[in-house]
Every structure is written in C-alpha cells, then in structure tokens.
C-alpha positions as CSV (number, residue, x, y, z in Angstrom):
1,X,0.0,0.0,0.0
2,X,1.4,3.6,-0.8
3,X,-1.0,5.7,0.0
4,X,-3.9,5.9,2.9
5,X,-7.2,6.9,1.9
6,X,-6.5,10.6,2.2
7,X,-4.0,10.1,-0.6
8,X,-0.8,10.8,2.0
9,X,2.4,9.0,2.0
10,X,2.4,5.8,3.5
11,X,4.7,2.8,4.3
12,X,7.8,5.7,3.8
13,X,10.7,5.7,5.4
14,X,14.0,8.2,5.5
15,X,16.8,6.5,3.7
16,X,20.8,7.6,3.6
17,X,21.9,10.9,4.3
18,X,24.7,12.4,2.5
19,X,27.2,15.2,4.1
20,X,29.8,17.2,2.0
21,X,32.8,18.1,4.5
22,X,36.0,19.7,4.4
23,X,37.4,17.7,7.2
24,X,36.9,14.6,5.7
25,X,39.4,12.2,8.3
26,X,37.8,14.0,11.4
27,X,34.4,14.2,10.9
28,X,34.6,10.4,9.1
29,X,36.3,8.8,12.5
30,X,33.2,11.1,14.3
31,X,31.2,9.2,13.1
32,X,32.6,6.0,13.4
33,X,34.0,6.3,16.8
34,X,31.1,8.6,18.5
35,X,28.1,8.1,16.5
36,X,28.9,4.8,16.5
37,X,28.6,3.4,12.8
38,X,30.4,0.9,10.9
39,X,32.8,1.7,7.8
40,X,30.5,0.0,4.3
41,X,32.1,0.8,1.8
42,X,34.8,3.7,0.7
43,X,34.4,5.1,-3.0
44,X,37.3,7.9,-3.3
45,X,36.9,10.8,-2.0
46,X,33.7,9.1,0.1
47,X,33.1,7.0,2.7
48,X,29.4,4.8,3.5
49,X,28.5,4.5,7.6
50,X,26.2,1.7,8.3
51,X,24.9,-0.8,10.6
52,X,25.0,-4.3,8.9
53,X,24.4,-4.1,5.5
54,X,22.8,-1.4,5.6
55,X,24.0,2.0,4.7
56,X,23.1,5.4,6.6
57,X,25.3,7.9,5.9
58,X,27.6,8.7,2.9
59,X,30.6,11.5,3.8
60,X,32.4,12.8,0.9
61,X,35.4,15.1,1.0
62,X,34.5,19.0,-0.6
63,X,37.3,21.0,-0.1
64,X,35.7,23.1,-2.9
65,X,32.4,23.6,-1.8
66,X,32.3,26.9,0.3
67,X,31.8,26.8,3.9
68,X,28.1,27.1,4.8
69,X,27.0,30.6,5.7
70,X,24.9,32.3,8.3
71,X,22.1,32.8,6.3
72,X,21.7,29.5,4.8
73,X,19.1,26.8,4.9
74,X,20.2,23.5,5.2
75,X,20.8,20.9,7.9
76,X,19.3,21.4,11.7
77,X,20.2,17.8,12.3
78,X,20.2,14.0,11.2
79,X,18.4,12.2,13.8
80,X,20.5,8.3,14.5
81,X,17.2,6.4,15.9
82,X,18.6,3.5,18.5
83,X,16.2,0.5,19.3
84,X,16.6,0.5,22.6
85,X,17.5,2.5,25.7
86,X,20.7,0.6,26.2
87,X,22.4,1.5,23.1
88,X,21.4,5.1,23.8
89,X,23.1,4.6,27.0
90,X,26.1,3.3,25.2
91,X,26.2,6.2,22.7
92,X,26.2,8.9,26.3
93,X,29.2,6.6,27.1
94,X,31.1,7.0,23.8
95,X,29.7,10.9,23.7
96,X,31.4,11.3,27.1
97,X,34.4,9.3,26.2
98,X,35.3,10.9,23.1
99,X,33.3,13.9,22.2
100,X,30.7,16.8,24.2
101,X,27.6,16.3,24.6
102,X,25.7,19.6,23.4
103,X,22.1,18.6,25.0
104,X,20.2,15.9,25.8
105,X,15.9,16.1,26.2
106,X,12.9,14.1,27.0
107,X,10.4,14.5,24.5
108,X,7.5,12.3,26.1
109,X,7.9,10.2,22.8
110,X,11.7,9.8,22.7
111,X,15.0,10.6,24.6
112,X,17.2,12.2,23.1
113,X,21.3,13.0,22.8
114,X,22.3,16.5,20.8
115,X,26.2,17.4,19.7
116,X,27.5,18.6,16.4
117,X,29.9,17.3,14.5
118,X,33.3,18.6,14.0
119,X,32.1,20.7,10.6
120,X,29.3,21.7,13.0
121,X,26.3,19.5,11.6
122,X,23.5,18.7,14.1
123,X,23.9,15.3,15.4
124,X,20.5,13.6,17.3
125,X,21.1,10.4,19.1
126,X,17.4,9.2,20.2
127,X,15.1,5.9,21.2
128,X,11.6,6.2,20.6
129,X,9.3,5.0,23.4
130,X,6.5,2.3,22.5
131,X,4.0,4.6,20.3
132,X,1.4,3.1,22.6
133,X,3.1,5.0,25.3
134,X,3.0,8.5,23.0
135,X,0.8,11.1,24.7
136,X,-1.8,12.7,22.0
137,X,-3.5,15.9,22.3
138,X,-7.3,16.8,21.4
139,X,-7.0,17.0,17.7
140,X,-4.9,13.6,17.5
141,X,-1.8,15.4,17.3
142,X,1.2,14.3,19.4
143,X,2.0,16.0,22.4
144,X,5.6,16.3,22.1
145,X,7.3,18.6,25.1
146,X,11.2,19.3,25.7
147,X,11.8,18.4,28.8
148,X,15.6,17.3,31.3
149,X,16.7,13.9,30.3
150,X,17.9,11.8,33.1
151,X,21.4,11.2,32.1
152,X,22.0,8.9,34.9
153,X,19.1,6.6,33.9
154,X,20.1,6.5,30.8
155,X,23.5,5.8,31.3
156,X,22.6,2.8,33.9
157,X,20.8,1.6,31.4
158,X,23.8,1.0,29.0
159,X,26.1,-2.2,28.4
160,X,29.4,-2.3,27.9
161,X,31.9,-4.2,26.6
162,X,34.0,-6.2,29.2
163,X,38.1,-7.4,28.4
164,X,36.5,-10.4,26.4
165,X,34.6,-8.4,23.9
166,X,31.6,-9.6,25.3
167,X,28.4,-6.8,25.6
168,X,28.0,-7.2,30.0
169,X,25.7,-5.4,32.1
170,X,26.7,-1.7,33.3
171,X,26.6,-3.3,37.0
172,X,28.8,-6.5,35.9
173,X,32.1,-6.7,37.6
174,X,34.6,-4.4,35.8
175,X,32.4,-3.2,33.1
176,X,31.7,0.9,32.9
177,X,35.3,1.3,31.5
178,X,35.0,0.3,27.9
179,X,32.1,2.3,25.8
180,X,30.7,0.2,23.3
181,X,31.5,0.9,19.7
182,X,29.1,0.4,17.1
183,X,25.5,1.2,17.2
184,X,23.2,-2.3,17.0
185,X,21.0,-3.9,14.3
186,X,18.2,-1.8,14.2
187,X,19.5,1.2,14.4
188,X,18.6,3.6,11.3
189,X,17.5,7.0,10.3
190,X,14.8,8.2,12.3
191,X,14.4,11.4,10.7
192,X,16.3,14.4,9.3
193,X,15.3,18.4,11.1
194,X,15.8,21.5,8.2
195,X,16.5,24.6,8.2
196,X,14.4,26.5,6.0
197,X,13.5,30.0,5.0
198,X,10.0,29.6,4.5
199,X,7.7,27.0,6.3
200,X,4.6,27.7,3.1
201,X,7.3,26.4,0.8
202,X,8.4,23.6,2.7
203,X,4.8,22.8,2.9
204,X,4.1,23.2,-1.0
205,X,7.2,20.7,-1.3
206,X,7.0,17.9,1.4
207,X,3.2,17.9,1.9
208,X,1.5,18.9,-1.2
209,X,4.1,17.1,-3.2
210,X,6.3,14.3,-1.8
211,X,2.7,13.3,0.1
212,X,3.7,13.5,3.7
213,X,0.9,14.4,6.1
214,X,1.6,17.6,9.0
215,X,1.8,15.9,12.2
216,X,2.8,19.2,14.4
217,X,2.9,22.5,13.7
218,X,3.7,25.8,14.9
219,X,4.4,29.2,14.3
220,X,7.9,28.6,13.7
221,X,8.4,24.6,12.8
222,X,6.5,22.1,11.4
223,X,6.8,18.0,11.7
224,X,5.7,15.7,8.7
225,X,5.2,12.3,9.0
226,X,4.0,9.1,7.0
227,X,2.0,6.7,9.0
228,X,1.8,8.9,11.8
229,X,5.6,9.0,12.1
230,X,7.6,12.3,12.2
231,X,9.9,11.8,9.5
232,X,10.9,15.4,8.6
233,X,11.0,18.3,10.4
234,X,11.8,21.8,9.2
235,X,12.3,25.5,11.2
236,X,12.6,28.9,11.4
237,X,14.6,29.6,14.3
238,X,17.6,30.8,13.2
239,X,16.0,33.1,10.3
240,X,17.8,31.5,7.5
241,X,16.8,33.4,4.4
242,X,19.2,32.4,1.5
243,X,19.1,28.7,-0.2
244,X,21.9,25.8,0.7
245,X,24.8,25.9,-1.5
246,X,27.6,25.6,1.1
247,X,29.1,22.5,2.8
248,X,27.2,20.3,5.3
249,X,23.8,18.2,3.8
250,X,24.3,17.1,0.6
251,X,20.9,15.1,0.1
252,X,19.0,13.0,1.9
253,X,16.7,10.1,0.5
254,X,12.9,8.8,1.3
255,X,12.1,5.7,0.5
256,X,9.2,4.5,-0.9
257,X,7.9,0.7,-1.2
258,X,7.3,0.4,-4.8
259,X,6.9,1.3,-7.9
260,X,3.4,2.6,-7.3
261,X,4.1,4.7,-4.7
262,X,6.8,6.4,-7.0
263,X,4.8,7.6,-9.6
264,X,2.8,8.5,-7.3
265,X,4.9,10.9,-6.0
266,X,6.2,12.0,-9.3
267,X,2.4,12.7,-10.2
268,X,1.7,14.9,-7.0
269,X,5.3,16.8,-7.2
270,X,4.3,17.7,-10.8
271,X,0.4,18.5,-10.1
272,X,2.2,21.2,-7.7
273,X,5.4,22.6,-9.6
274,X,2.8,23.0,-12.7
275,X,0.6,25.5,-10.1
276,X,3.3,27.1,-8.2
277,X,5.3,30.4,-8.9
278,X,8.1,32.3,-6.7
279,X,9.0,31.1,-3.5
280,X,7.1,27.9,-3.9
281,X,9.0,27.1,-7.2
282,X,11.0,23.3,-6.5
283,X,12.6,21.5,-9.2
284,X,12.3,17.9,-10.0
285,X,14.0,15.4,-12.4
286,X,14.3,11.6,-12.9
287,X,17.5,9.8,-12.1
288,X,18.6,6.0,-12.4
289,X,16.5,4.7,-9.4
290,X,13.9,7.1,-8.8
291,X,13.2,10.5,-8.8
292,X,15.3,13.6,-7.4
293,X,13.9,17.1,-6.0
294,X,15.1,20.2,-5.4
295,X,13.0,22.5,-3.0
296,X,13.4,25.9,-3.0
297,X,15.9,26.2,-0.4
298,X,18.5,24.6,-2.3
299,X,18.0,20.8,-0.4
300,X,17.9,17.7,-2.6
301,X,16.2,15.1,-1.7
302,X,16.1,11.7,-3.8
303,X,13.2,9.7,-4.1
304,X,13.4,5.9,-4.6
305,X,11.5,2.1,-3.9
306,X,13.0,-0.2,-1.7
C-alpha cells in the first residue's frame, strides 16, 4: 500500500543521508567512533556508515564547496534512531568518552542525545518510546514537550563491553570502563530536522508534493510524517533566508515501497510545480532509481522504492 485513503504517503521511510565536509578524516572517525557506525564501503573521496548491511550515511570530501554561511538553509540535524535504551546509554558513554555532549531532552515520545559534529552538523542520538506510550493531544496530534533527560538513567541503562569483547551489564564486575563501539542492528535513520526559510514552501514541497501528512505545527516549525511517524522536520529559528549551497547536507533520500508509490509521487510533485510560482518554485528530475527534487531552499532530496 502507498498511500492511505487521504491520498498521503504511507509505508515511507528516511533512507541515507549524504554530508559534504571539508574535514573529511575527522568528521569520518566522528562518526565512526562517537556516533557509533560501521565503515560500508569507501568510494574515493567518500566514505558509506552503516549498521549491517545497511547504509546510513555517505561522507564525501569537498574542499571546494564553500563553507556554509549564516544565512543559509540547510541541515538542523540527522536524527540516528537506536532500538533501545541501552544502546542510547552506550552512545552517552562513547559521547562522554570521546566527544561533548551539546544537549540531551525528553520529548514524552523519545529521549534524546544533541552534539555537532566537527564541521558543526547537528547530530541527534534518540530511542523512541512504544508509540502506545505517545501522549496525544485533542486533535490527535502528538504531544511532544522538551523536557531534562535523566542522564543517569540513561547511562545505567547502557552495556558495555567487558576485556573479552563480550556486551556485560553496566553493573557486571569491571564493566563501565570500555564504551561500546558500534551502534546495534536496528538502528537507522529516524528522521532528518531542516533549516528552512519559508515554512509555506516547505509545505508546497514535502506535503502537497512528496505526500507526507503535517503531524505538528507551529508558528515557527513544522513536523511531517507518513503513517503517523515524524519523518521530517523543518524550522525557522535561526531566520535562514538564502538557499543551501555551502558545505554540510548534501541530500538525503525517502524511501518509498514500490513502484506505485513512485509515480505516485512524481504525479503529486508535478500537479504542484505545474501550479506554483516564486518562493514555492521546486525543481524535480528523474535519475537512475527514482526520482530527485530540489526544493526551493537549495536541499535535494532523492526519491526511490525499496
């Protein structure tokens, strides 16, 4: 199934993330050493992060690409999802081992870890609670809140690696004293948080276009989702006003189940760029394995099936 019977995106999911860097060795052993993600594959000037077989995250060196400036949109942060509240335990360990952790939040739904990376990309390491468990407000939507995260709890909650290798209980005999270094199966790309300049256009884009449903929304930042599940975010905050052409996000990728949903997609993202002038203007093409946008401020996203 592609779509529910309000014609939104469904059975969607985020797929890789791409960064362009200028600190390629750095920010690669970042985020193999602190994020916690495995080496996949190197192609040049690129390296793929991934858990398994899977691949997440695609750095690639851009020493030419100017430095992102003040003003532009881009990248608020890629958001690692963790399956479990032990392996976010495990990722405060390597955080505090190796990096500094930036922030760290209770959002009723999740709990989440914040830092930036060494080219100064936002970095969200998070577990979801049950959705069961999500708190809802009146009109259905959910009732998401920023609230302290108990580091402690979350950091008893962890396993660590003891002398044999072995994953042991945080309260085992002489374990604490070696973080755990990759990220588990199940671990993916929960979602990815935009900068943007204008919230109508992101709207025109990601909702009207690409399908995805508004799932909270505020003056100043809005949260789409497919299947009820918050898979892109986008603000204001910062009052970025000029479209992403510097270094940081290259693209990011949805992924859609089949060949259905994609022309799907391609049919919506045309009905709208036929009807839309000025700051709603996006720009979309076909590529190899699927379908490749450009909103208006300046971030690709690709389109493809499983």
């Amino acid at each position: 199934m592609s779509a529910d019977d309000d014609g939104h995106l469904s059975d969607a999911r985020i797929g890789r993330i791409a960064l362009r860097v200028a600190d390629f060795d750095e920010t690669a052993a970042f985020y193999r050493d602190v994020v916690g993600l495995a080496v996949l594959d190197r192609e040049g000037d690129a390296v793929v992060f991934g858990i398994g077989e899977t691949p997440l995250l695609r750095v690639r060196r851009a020493p030419d690409v100017p430095e992102r400036a003040p003003t532009d949109a881009g990248l608020f942060h890629a958001a690692f999802r963790v399956p479990s509240r032990a392996a976010l335990g495990e990722a405060l360990s390597r955080v505090r081992d190796r990096w500094r952790l930036d922030g760290a939040s209770d959002h009723r739904v999740s709990e989440a870890l914040y830092l930036a990376d060494p080219e100064g990309n936002g970095v969200e390491i998070y577990r979801d609670r049950p959705r069961a468990e999500w708190p809802t407000e009146a009109d259905g939507s959910v009732a998401m809140t920023t609230e302290p995260l108990d580091l402690d709890a979350v950091a008893a909650a962890a396993e660590t690696r003891g002398d044999s290798g072995d994953a042991t209980p945080a309260d085992a005999p002489g374990a604490g004293s070696i973080p755990v270094d990759r990220v588990p199966p199940g671990t993916d790309v929960g979602h990815v948080h935009l900068e943007v300049a204008s919230l109508d256009a992101f709207e025109s884009a990601y909702v009207d276009g690409l399908g995805f449903e508004v799932r909270q929304a505020a003056p100043d930042v809005r949260f789409v989702a497919a299947d009820g599940y918050h898979h892109v975010g986008a603000n204001t905050w910062r009052g970025r006003t000029t479209p992403a052409t510097g270094r940081g996000l290259d693209w990011f990728e949805v992924v859609v189940p089949d060949a259905a949903a994609l022309a799907a997609v391609r049919e919506r993202l045309d009905a709208v760029a036929d009807a839309t002038t000025g700051e709603t203007e996006f720009a979309v093409d076909d590529t190899d394995d699927g379908i490749a946008l450009t909103d208006v401020d300046g971030i690709k996203v690709r389109i493809r099936t499983e």
